[in-house]
N, C-alpha and C positions, 0 to 999 in steps of 0.2 A: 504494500500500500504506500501511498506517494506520502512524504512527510508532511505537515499539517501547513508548513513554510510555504508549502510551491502553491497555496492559495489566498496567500496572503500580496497585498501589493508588497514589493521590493522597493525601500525610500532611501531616497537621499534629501537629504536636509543641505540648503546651501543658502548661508548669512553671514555678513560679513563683522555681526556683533555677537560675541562669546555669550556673552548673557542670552539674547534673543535664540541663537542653536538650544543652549542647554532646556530654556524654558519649551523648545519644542520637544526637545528628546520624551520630556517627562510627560508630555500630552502624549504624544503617538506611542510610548511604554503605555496605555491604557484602557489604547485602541486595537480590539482584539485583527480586524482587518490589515494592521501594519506591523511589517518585521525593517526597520532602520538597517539598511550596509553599509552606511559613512553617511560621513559630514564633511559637506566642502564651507571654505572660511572668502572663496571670490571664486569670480567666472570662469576662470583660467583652470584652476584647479578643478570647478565643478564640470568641466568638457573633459576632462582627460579622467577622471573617476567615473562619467557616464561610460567612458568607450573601456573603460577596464571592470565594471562592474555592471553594466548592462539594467540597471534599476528599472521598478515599470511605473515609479511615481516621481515626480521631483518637487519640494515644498521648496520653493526658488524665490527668495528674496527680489527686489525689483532694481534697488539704488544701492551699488556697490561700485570701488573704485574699478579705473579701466574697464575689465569688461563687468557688463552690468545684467542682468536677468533678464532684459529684453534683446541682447545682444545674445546671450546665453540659447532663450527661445528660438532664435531665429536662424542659430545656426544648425540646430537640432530637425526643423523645418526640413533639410536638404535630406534629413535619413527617411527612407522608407518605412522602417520601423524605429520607432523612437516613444522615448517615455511620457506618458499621459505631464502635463506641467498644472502647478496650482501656482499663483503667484502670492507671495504673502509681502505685504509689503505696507508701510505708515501713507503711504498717496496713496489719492483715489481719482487721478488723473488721467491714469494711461489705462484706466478698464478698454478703450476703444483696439488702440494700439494691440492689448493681449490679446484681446479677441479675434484680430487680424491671423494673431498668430495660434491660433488654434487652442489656448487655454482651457481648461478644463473648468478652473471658479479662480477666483481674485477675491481673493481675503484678507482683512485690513488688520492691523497692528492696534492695539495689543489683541492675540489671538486669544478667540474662546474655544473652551474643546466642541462644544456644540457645534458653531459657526465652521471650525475645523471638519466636524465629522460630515457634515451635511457635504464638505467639498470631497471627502474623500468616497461619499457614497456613492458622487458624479460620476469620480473616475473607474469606479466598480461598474458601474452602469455603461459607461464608457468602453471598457475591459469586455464586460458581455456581451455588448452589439457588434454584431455580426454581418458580412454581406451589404451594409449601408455604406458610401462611397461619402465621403466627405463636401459638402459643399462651398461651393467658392463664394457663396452669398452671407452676409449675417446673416444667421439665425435666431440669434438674441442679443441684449443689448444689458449692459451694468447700471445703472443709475446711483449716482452715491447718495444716501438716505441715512440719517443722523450716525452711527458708528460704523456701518456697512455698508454694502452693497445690495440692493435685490436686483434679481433678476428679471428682463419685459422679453417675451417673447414675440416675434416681430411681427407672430400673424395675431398677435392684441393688439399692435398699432396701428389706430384708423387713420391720423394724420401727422405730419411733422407741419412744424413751425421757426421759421430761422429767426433768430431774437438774437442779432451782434453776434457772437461769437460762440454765441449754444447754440441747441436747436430745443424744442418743446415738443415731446410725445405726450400725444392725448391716448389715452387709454380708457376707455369704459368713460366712466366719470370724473377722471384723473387726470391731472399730466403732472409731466417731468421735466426738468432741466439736466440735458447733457451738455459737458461742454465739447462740441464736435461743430465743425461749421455747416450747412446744412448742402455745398455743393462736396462736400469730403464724405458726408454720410452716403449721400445720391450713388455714388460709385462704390457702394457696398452693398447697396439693396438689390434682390432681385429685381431687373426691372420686367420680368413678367408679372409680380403683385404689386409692386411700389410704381405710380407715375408724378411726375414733378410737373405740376400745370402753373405754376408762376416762381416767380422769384426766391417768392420765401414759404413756397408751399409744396409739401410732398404728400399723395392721398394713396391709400390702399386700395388699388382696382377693385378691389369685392366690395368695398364698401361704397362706394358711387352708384346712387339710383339712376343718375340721369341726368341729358345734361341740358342746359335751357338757354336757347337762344335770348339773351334782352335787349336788342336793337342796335343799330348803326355798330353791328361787328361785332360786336361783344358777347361772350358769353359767359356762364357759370355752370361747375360743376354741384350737382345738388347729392347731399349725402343722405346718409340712411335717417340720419336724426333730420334732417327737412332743411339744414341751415344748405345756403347756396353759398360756390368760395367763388369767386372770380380767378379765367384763365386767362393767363396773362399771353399777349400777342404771340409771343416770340415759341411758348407753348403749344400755342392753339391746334396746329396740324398735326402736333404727335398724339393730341388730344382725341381729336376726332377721326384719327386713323384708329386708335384702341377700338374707337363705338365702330368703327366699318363705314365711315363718312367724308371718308379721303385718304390721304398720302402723308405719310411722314414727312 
């Protein structure tokens, strides 16, 4: 019978503060899903312990000197098989950037073991799926919300809003401020559910009832809740190519 280990995720812990490793050792020591193979103290050292010890998890700090945990992520990026990454890290800045790079969760400083377990459930989850091909699209999005992050899942967002240098997800009853600009976002979304009909407007194709002409050229898109957005000129034709009403 296989030893109890080979079911466990295989971690590496990688921070460039002795205190922040140690206080992780003792959380994941009581986590029965993790068995710890080292501990890397920067980037450099955590690439060359990944390729000698093969881990299937990595608890990766984000701000360390020279190479840093998104340097770390992105070279790891290049392997075919390569280990699930959480980022643990005091910023709640670069949730967008991690996600690019295929992050598993982003968990913010000071770590709780809950907050911890819940990321390492992902990567169990993660580990079990099978036959699903990765996509090039977000899929979901971080939001920083008082000591954490939650998670929006992209098919809850009806529309974006570009506000300077965030963008605003409406959600249900809700929204959110990211700070991402809202033409950086545009180029991540699917653009078979997401369409951009003005400046500072991105709508979820499923949720657009229809769209209504209101005179001398103009139109608006009318959404499921009844409010109508205005499309902006420069929009317009990739607008009405979606409905079958022209040419991109």
């Amino acid at each position: 019978m296989a030893d109890e280990t080979t079911s466990k995720l295989r971690t590496l812990i990688v921070d460039d503060e002795p205190l922040a490793v140690e206080r992780m050792q003792v959380i994941c020591a009581k986590m029965d899903d993790l068995n710890v193979v080292g501990t890397a103290s920067d980037g450099a050292q955590a690439l060359r312990l990944i390729e000698a010890l093969g881990p299937d998890l990595i608890l990766l700090d984000m701000t360390m000197p020279e190479v840093d945990g998104l340097s770390v992520a992105k070279a790891l990026v290049k392997n075919a098989e390569r280990p699930a990454v959480v980022f643990v890290t005091a910023h709640d800045n670069y949730a967008v950037e991690a996600f690019d790079l295929d992050a598993v969760d982003y968990v913010l400083k000071p770590v709780k073991p809950e907050r911890l377990a819940r990321a390492i459930q992902r990567a169990l989850e993660r580990r079990g799926a099978t036959g699903s091909a990765a996509s090039n699209w977000l899929e979901e999005l971080w939001i920083p919300h008082r000591s954490e992050l939650i998670r929006i899942d992209t098919e809850e967002v009806s529309r974006i809003d570009a506000e300077r240098d965030y963008v605003r997800l409406h959600v249900e009853d809700r929204s959110y401020l990211l700070l991402q600009t809202i033409a950086g976002l545009e180029k991540r979304l699917d653009p078979a559910k997401f369409i951009r009909i003005h400046r500072s407007t991105i709508l979820r194709k499923d949720r657009i009832k229809g769209l209504r002409h209101d005179g001398l050229g103009v139109w608006s898109a009318e959404m499921e809740d009844g409010e109508a957005l205005r499309i902006g000129r420069t929009y317009l034709p990739k607008v009405k190519a979606m409905a079958g009403r022209g040419k991109a």
